[in-house]
Backbone and ligand atoms as CSV (ligand in chain L), in Angstrom:
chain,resi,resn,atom,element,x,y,z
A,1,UNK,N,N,-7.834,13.650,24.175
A,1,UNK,CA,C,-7.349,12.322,23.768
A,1,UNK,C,C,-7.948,11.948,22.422
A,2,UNK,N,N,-7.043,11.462,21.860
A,2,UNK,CA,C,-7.658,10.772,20.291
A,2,UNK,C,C,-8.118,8.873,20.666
A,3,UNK,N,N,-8.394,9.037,19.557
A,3,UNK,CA,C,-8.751,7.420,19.008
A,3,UNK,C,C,-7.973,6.272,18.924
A,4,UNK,N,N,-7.573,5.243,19.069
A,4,UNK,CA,C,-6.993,4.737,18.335
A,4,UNK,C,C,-7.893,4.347,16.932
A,5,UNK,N,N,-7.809,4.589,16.034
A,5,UNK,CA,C,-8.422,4.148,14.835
A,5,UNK,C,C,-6.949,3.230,13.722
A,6,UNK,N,N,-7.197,2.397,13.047
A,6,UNK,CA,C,-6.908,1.782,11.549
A,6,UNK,C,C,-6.900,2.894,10.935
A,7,UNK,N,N,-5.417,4.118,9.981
A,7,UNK,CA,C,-6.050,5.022,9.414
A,7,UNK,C,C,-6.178,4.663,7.932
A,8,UNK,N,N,-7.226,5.399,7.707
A,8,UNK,CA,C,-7.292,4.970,6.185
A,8,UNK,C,C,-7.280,6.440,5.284
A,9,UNK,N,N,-6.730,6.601,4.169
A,9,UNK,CA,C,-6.721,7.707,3.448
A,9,UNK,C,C,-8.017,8.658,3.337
A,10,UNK,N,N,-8.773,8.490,3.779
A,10,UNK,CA,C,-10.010,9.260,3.603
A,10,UNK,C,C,-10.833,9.229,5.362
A,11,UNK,N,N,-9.896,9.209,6.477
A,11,UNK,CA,C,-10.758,8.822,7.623
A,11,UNK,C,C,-10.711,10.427,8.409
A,12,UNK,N,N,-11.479,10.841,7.964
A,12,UNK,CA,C,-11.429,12.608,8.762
A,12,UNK,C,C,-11.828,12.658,9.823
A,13,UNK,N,N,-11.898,11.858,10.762
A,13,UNK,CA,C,-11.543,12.548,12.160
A,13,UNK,C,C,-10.377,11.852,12.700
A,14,UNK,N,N,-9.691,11.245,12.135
A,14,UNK,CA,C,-8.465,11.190,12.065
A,14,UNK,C,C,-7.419,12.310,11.836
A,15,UNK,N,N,-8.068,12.356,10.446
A,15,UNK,CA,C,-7.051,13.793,10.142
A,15,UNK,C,C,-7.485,15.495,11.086
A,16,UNK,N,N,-9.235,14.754,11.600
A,16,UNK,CA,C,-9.353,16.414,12.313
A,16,UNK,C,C,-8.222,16.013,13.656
A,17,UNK,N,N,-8.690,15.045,14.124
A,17,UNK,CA,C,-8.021,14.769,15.103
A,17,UNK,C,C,-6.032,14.723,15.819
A,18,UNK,N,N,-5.714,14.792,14.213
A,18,UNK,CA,C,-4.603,15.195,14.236
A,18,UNK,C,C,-4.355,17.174,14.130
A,19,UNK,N,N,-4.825,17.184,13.303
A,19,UNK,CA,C,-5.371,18.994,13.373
A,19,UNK,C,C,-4.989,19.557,14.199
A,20,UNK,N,N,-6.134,19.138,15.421
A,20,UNK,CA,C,-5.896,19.749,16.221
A,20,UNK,C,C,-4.693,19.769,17.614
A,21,UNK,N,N,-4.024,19.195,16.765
A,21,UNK,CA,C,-2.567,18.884,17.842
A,21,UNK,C,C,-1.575,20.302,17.353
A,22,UNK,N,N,-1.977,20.678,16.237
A,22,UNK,CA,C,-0.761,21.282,15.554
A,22,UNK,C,C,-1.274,22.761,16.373
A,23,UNK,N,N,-0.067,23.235,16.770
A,23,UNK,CA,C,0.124,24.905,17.222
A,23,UNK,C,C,0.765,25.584,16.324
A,24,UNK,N,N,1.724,25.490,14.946
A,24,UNK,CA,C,1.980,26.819,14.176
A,24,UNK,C,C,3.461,26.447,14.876
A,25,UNK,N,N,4.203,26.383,15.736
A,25,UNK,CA,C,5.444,25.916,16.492
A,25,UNK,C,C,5.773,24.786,15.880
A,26,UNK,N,N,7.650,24.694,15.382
A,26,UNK,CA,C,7.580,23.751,14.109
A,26,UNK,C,C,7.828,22.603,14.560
A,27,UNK,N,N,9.109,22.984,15.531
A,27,UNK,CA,C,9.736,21.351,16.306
A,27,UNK,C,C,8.418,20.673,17.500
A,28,UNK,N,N,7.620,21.894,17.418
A,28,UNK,CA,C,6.977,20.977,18.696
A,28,UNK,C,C,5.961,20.701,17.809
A,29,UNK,N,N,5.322,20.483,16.373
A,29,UNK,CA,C,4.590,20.139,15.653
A,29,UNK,C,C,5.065,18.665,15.057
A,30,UNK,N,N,6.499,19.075,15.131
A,30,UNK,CA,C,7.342,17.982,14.565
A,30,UNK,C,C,6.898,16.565,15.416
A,31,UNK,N,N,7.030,17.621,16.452
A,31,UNK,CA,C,7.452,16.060,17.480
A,31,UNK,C,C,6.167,15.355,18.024
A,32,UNK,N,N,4.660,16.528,18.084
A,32,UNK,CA,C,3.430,15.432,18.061
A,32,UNK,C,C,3.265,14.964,16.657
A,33,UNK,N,N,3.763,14.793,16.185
A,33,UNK,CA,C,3.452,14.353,14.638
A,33,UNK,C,C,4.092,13.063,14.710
A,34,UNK,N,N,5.482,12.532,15.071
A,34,UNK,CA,C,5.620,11.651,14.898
A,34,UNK,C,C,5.169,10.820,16.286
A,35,UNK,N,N,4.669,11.359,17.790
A,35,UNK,CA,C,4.279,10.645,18.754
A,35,UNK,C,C,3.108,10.117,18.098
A,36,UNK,N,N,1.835,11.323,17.327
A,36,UNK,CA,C,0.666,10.578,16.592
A,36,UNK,C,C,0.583,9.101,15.621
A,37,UNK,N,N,1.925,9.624,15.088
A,37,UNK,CA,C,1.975,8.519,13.930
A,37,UNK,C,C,2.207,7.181,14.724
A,38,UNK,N,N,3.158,7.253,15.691
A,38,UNK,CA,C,3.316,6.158,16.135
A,38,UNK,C,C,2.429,5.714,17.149
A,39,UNK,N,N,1.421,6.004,17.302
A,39,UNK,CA,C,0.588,5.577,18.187
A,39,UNK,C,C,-1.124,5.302,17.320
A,40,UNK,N,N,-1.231,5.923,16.420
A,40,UNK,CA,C,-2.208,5.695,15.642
A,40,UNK,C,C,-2.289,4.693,14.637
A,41,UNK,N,N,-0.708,4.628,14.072
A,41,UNK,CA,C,-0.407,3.599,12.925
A,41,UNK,C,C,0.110,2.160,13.629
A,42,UNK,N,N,-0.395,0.996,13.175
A,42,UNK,CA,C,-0.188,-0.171,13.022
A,42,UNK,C,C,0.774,-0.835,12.880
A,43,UNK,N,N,1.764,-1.503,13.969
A,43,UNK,CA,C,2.652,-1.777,13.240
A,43,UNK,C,C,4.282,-1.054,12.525
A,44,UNK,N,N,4.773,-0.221,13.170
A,44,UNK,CA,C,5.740,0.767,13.415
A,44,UNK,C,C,6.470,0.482,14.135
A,45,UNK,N,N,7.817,0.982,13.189
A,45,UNK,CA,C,8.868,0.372,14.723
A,45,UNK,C,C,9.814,2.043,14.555
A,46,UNK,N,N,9.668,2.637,13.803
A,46,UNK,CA,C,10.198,3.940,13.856
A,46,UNK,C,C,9.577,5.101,12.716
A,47,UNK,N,N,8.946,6.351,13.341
A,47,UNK,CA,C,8.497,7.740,12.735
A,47,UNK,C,C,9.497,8.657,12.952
A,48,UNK,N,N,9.786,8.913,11.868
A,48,UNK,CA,C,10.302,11.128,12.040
A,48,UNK,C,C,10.898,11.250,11.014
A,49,UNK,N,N,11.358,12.701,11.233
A,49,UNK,CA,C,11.526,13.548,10.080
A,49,UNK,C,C,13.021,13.397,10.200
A,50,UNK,N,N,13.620,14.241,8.784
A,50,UNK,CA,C,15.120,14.099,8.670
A,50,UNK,C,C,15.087,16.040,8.127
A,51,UNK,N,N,15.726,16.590,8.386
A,51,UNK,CA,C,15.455,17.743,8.011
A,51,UNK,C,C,16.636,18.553,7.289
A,52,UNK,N,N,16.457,19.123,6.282
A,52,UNK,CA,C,17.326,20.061,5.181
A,52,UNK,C,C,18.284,20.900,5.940
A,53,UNK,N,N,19.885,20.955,6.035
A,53,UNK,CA,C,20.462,22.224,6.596
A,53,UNK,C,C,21.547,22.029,6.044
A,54,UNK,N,N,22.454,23.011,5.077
A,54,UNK,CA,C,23.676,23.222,4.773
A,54,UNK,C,C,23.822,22.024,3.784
A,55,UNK,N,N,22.296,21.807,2.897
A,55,UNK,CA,C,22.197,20.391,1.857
A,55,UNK,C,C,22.690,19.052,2.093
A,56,UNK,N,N,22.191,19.102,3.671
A,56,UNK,CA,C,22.183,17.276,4.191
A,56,UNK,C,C,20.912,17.184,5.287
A,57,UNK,N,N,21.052,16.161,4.837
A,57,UNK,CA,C,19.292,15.854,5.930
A,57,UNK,C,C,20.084,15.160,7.215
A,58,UNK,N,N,19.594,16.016,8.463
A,58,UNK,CA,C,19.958,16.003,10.031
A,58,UNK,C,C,18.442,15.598,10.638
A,59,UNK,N,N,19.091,14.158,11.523
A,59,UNK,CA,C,17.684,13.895,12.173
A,59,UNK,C,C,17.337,14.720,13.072
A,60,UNK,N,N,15.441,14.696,13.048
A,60,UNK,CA,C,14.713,15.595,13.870
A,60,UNK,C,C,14.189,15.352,14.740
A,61,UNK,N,N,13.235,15.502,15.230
A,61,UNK,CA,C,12.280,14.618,15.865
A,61,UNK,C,C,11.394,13.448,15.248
A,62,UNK,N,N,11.613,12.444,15.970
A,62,UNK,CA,C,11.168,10.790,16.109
A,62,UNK,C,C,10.919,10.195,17.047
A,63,UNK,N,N,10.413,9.328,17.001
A,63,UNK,CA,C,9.681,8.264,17.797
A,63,UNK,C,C,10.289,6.502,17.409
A,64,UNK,N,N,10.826,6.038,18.190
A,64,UNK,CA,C,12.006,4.819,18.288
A,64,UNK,C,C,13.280,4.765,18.505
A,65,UNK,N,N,14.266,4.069,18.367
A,65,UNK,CA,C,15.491,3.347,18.568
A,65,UNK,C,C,16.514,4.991,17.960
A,66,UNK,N,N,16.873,5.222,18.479
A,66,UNK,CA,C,18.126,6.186,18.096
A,66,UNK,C,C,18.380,5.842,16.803
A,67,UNK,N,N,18.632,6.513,15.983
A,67,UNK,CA,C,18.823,6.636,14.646
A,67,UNK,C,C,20.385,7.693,13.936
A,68,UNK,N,N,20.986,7.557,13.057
A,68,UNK,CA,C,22.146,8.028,12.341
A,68,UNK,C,C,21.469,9.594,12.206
A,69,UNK,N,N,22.654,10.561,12.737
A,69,UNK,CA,C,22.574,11.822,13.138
A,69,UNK,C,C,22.297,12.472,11.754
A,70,UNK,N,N,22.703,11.929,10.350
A,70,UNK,CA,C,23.151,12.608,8.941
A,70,UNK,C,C,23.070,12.183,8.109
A,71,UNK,N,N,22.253,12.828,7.162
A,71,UNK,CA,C,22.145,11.870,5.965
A,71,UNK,C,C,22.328,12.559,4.269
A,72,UNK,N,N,23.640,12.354,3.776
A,72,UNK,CA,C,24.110,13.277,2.560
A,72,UNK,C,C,22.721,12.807,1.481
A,73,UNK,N,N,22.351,13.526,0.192
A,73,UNK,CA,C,21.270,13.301,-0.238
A,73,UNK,C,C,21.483,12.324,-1.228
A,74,UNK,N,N,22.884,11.701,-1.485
A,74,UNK,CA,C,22.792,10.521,-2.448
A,74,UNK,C,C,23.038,9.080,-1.568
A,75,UNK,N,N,22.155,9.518,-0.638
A,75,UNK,CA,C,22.197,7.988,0.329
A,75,UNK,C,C,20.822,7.584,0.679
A,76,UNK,N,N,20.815,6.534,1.215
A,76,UNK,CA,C,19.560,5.622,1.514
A,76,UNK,C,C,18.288,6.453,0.856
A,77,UNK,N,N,17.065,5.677,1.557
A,77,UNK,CA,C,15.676,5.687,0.879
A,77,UNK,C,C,15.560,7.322,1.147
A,78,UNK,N,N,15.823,8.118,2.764
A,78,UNK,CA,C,15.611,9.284,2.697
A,78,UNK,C,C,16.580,10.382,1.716
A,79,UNK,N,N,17.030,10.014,1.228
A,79,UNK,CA,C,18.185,11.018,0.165
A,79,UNK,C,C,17.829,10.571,-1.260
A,80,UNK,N,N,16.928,9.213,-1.425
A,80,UNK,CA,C,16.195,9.212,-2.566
A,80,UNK,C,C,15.005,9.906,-2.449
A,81,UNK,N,N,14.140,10.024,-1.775
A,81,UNK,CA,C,13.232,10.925,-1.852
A,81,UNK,C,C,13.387,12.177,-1.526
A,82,UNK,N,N,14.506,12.716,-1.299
A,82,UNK,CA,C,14.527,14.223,-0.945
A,82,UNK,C,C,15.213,14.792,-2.385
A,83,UNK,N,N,16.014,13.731,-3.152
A,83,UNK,CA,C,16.539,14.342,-4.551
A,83,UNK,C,C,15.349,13.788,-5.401
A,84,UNK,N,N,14.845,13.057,-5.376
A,84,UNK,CA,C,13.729,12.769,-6.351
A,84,UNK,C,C,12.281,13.667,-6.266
A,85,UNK,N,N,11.918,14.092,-5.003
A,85,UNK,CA,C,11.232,14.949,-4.471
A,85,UNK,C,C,9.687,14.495,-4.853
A,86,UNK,N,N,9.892,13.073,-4.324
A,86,UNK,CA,C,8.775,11.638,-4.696
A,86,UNK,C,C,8.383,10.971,-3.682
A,87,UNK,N,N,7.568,10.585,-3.345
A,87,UNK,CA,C,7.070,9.604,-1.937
A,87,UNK,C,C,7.683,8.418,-2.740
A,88,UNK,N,N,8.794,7.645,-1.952
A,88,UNK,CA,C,9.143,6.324,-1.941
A,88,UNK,C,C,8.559,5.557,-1.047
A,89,UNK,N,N,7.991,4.416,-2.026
A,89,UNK,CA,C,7.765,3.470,-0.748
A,89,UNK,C,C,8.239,1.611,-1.101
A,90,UNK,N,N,9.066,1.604,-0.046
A,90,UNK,CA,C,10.296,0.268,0.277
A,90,UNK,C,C,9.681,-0.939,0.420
A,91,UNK,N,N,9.292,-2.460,-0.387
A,91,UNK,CA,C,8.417,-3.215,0.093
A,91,UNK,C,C,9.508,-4.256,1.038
A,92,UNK,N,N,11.010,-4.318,0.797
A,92,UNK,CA,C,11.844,-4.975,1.239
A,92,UNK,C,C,13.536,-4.245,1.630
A,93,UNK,N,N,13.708,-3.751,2.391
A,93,UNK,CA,C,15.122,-2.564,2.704
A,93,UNK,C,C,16.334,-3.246,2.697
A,94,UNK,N,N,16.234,-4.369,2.686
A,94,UNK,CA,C,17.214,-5.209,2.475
A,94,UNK,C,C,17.879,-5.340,0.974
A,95,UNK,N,N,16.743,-4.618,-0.032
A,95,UNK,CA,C,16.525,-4.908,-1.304
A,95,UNK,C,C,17.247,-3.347,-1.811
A,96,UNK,N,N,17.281,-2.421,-1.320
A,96,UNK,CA,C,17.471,-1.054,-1.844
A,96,UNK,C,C,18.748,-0.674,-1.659
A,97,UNK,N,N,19.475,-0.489,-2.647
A,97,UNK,CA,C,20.644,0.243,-2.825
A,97,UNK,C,C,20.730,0.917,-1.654
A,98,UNK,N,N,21.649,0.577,-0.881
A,98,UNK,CA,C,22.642,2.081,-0.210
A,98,UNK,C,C,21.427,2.573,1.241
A,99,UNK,N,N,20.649,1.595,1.648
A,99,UNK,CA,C,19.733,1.976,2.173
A,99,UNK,C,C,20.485,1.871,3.833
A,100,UNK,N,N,20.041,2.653,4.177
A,100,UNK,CA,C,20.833,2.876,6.160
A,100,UNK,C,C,20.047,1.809,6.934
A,101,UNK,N,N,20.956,0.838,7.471
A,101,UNK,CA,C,20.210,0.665,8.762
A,101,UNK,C,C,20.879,1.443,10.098
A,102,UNK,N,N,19.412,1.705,10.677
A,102,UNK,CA,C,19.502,2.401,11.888
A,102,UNK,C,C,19.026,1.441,12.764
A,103,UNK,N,N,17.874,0.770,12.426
A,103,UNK,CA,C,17.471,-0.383,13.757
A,103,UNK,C,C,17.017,-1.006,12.996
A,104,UNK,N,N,17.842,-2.432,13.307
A,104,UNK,CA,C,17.778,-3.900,12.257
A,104,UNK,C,C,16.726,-4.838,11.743
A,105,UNK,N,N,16.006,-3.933,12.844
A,105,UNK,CA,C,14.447,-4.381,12.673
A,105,UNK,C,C,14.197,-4.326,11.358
A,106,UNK,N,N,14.061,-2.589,11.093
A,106,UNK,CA,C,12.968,-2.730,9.611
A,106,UNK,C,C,13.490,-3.266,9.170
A,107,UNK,N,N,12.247,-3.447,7.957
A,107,UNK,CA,C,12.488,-4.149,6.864
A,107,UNK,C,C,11.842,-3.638,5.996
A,108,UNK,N,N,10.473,-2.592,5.876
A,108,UNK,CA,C,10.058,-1.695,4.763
A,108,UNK,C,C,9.780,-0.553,5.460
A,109,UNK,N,N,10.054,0.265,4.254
A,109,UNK,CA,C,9.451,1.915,4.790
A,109,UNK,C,C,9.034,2.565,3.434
A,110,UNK,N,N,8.711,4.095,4.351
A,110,UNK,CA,C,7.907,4.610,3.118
A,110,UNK,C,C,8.734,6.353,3.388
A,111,UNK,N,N,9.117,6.900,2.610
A,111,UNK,CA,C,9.540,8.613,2.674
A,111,UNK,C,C,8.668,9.531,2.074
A,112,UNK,N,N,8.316,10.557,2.459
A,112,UNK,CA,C,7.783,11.566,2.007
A,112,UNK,C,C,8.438,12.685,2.224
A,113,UNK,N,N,8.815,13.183,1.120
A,113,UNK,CA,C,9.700,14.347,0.999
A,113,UNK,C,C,8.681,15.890,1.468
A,114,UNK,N,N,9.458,16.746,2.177
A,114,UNK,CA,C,8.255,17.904,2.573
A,114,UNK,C,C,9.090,18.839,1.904
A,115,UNK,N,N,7.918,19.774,1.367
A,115,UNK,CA,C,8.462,20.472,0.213
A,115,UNK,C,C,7.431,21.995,0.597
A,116,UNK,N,N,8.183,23.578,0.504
A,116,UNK,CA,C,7.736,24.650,1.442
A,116,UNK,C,C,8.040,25.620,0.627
A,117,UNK,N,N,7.484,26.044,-0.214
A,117,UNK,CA,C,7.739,27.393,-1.130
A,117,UNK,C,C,8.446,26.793,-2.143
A,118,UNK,N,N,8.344,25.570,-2.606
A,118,UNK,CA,C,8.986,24.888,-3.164
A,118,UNK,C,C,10.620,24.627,-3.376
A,119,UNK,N,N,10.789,24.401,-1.982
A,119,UNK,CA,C,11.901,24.053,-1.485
A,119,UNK,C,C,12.011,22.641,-0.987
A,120,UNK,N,N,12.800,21.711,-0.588
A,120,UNK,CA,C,12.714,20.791,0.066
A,120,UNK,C,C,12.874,21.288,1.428
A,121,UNK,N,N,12.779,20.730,2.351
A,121,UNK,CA,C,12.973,21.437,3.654
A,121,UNK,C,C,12.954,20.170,4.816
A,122,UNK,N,N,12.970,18.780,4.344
A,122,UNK,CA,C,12.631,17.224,5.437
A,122,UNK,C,C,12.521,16.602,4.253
A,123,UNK,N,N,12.298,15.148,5.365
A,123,UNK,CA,C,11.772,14.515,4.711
A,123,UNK,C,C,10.942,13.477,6.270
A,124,UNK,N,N,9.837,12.759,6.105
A,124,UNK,CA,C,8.888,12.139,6.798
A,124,UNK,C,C,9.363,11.095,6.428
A,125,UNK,N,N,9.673,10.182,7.567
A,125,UNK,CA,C,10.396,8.418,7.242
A,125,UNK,C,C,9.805,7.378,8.047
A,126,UNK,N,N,9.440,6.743,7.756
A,126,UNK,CA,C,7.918,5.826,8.417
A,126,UNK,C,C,8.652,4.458,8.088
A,127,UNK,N,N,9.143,3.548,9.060
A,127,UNK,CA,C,9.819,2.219,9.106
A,127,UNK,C,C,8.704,1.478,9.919
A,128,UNK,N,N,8.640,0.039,9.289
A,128,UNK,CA,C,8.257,-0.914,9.540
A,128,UNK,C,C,8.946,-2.377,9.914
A,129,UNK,N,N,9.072,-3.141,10.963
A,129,UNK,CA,C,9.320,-4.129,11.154
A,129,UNK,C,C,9.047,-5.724,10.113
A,130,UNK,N,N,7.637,-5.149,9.695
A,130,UNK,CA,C,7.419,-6.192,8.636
A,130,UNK,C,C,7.356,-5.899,7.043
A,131,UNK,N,N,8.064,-6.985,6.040
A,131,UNK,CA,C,8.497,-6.662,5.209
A,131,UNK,C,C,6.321,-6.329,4.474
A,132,UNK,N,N,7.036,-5.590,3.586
A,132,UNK,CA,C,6.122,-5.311,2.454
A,132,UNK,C,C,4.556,-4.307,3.020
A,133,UNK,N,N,4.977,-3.868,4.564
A,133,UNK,CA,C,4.233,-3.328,5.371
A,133,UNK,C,C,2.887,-2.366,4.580
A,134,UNK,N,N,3.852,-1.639,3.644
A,134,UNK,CA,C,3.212,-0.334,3.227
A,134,UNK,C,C,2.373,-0.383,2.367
A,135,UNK,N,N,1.239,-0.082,2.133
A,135,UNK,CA,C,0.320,0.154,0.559
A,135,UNK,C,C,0.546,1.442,-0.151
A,136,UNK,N,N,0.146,1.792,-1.114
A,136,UNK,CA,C,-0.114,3.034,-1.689
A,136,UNK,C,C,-0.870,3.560,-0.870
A,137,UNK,N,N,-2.037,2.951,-0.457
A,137,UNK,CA,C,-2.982,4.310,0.310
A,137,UNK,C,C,-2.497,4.644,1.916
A,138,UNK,N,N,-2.082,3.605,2.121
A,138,UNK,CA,C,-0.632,4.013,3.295
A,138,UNK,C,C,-0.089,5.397,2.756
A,139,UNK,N,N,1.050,5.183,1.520
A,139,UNK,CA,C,1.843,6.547,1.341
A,139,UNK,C,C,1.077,7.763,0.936
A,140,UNK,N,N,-0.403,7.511,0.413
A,140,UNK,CA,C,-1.461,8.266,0.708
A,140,UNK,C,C,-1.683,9.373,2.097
A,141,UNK,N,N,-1.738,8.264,3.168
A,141,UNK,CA,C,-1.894,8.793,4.104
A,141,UNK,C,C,-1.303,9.832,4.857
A,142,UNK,N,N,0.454,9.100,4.742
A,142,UNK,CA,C,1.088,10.012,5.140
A,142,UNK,C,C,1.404,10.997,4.680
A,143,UNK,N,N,1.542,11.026,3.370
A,143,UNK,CA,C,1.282,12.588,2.379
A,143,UNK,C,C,0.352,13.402,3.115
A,144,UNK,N,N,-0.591,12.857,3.028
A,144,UNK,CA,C,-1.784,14.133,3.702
A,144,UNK,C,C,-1.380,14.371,5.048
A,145,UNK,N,N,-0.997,13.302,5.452
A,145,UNK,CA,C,-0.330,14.228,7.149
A,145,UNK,C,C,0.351,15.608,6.920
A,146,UNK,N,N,1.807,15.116,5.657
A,146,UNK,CA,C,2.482,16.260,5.463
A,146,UNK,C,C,1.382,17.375,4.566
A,147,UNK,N,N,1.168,16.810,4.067
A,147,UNK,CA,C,0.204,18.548,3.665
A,147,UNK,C,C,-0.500,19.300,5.064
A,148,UNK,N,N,-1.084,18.529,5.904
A,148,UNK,CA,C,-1.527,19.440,6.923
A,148,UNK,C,C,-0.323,19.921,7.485
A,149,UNK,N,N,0.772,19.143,7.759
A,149,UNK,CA,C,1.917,19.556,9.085
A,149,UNK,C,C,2.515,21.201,7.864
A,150,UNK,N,N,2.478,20.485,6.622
A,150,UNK,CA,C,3.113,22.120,6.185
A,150,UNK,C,C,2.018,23.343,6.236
A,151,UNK,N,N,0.812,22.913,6.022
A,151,UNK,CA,C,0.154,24.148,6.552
A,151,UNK,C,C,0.371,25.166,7.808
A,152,UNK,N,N,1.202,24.491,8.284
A,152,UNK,CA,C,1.677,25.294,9.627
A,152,UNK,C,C,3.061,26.393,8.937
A,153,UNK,N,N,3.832,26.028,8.128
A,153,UNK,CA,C,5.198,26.288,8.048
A,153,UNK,C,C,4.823,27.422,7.163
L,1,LIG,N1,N,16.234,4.106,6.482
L,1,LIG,C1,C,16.710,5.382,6.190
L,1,LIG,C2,C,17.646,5.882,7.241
L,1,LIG,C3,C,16.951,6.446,8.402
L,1,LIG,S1,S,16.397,5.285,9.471
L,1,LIG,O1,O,15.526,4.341,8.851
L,1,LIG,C4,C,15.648,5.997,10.722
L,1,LIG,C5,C,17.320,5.462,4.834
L,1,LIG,O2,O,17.890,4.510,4.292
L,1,LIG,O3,O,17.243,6.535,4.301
C-alpha cells in the first residue's frame, strides 16, 4: 500500500512508490498509473492516456466518467499536445479552442504528450473539476510520472 501524500515535484517516495507498481507490461502499467494518479492527486475528476494508432489518439486506460473513444490530432487540448509534442496546461477549458467535453465537470487540465524513440506514441490527460487547478510544478509532476512509465516501454 502507498501513501496518500500532496505530490510535489521533488517528493521521492512518491515517485519510488509509484516505481514500484510498474511491471514492464504496458496496458497493465497503463492502467496502475492512472488508478495512482487518481488516488494520490488532489482533486481529479478524470486520469488516462489517449494512445497513437493509424495517426489518431484512441482512449486507453483511465480512471472516471466514460470518455470519447477518438481523438483526430487537430482537436482538443489532447491533439494539441500530441502535434505540438509540449505539456499543455488548461487554466479554463471552457476557454480553449475546439476543446472536447467528455464530462462537464472539468474545467482545467493538463496533457503530456509521451514520446518513445522519438515517436509520439499517447498522450497523459489529467482533468480537473476546478478551474485553474494546475501549476507548473503540477505539469512538472506529471512529466516525471511519464518519464518513469516510459522507462518501461
Ligand atoms: N479534454 C480532452 C478530451 C479528452 S477528455 O477530457 C477525457 C481534449 O479536449 O483533448
Amino acid at each position: 500500500m502507498y501513501i496518500k501524500l500532496l505530490p510535489k515535484s521533488q517528493d521521492a517516495s512518491l515517485f519510488q512508490q509509484y516505481e514500484a507498481l510498474l511491471t514492464g507490461k504496458w496496458i497493465t502499467d497503463l492502467s496502475n498509473t492512472s488508478a495512482f494518479l487518481m488516488d494520490v492527486f488532489p482533486d481529479i475528476n478524470w486520469v488516462g492516456f489517449y494512445l497513437m494508432e493509424e495517426g489518431k489518439l484512441f482512449l486507453g486506460p483511465f480512471q472516471g466518467k466514460p470518455a470519447c473513444t477518438e481523438i483526430t490530432l487537430n482537436r482538443g487540448v489532447c491533439g494539441h499536445a500530441a502535434t505540438t509534442q509540449k505539456t499543455v496546461v488548461v487554466e479554463d477549458v471552457h476557454a480553449f479552442p475546439g476543446h472536447i467535453t467528455c464530462d462537464p465537470r472539468s474545467r482545467s487540465e493538463v496533457v503530456v504528450p509521451m514520446l518513445s524513440k522519438g515517436q509520439l506514441i499517447g498522450v497523459l490527460d489529467v482533468d480537473s473539476a476546478t478551474p485553474n487547478r494546475f501549476t507548473e510544478s503540477d505539469a512538472q509532476f506529471f512529466e516525471k510520472i511519464v518519464t518513469i512509465l516510459l522507462t518501461q516501454k
